[in-house]
N, C-alpha and C positions, 0 to 999 in steps of 0.2 A: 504494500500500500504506500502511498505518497501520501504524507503530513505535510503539510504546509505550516509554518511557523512564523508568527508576527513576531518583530519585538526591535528592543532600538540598539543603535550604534554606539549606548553608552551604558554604561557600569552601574549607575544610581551610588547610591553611598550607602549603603547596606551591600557586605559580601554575601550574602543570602541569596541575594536574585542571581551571582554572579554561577553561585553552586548548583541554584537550581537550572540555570539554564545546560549549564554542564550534565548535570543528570537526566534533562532531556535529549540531549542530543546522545547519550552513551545508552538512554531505553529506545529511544528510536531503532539506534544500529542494532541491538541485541535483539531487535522484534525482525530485522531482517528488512524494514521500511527504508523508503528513503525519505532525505528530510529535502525540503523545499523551500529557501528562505532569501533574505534579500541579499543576500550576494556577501556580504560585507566582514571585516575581516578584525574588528573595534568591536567593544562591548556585549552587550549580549547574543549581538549577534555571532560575530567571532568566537564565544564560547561554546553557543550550541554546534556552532558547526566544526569548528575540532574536535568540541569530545565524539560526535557523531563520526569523522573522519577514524579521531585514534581509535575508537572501538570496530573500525572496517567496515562502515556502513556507507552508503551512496549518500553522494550531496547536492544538489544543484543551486547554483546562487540565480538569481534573477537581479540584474541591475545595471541600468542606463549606461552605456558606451564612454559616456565622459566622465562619470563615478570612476570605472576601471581605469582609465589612463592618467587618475589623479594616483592610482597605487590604492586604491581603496578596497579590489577584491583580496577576500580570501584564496592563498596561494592551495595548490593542487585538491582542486574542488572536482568531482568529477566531470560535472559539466558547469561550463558559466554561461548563461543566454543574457547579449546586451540589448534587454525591451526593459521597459517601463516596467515596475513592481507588481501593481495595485492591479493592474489586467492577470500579467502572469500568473500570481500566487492563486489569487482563488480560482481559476481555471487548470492549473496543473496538480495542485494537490486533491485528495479522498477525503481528509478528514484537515481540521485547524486547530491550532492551539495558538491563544496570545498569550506572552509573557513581558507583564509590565514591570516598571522597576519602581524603589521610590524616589519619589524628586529630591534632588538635591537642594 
């Protein structure tokens, strides 16, 4: 199944969000899913998608062409598509999960 995953490019100030996003991306890979998320390689989203990587699970990032050539994706993702977010994610994932932080 493809998960689609919200969530932002920042950390919040509570390490909590930062674990739990990590624990979702290492249940995703261990259910054998792939995860689906905005492409990015900073905060939570960077954490779901490594741990989901270190635990050998598929990743796809989704995000705009000039995000990537600022250095903004996530490096050996299995696939990177540069379209718009907001269309791709709910059209390519099966199921969603958002993961918000708290505000700084």
């Amino acid at each position: 199944m493809k998960i689609a995953v919200y969530c932002g490019a920042n950390s919040g100030a509570d390490p909590a969000f930062l674990q739990a996003a990590s624990k979702v991306g290492a249940w995703i890979a261990a259910r054998g899913d792939t995860l689906i998320y905005g492409g990015g390689k900073l905060g939570l989203m960077g954490a779901v998608a490594q741990s989901a990587l270190d635990h050998g699970g598929d990743v796809i990032g989704i995000m705009p062409q000039v995000l990537a050539d600022r250095g903004l994706a996530m490096p050996a993702l299995t696939h990177l598509r540069h379209q718009y977010v907001h269309c791709q994610l709910s059209s390519l994932g099966g199921s969603a999960i958002s993961l918000k932080k708290q505000l700084t």
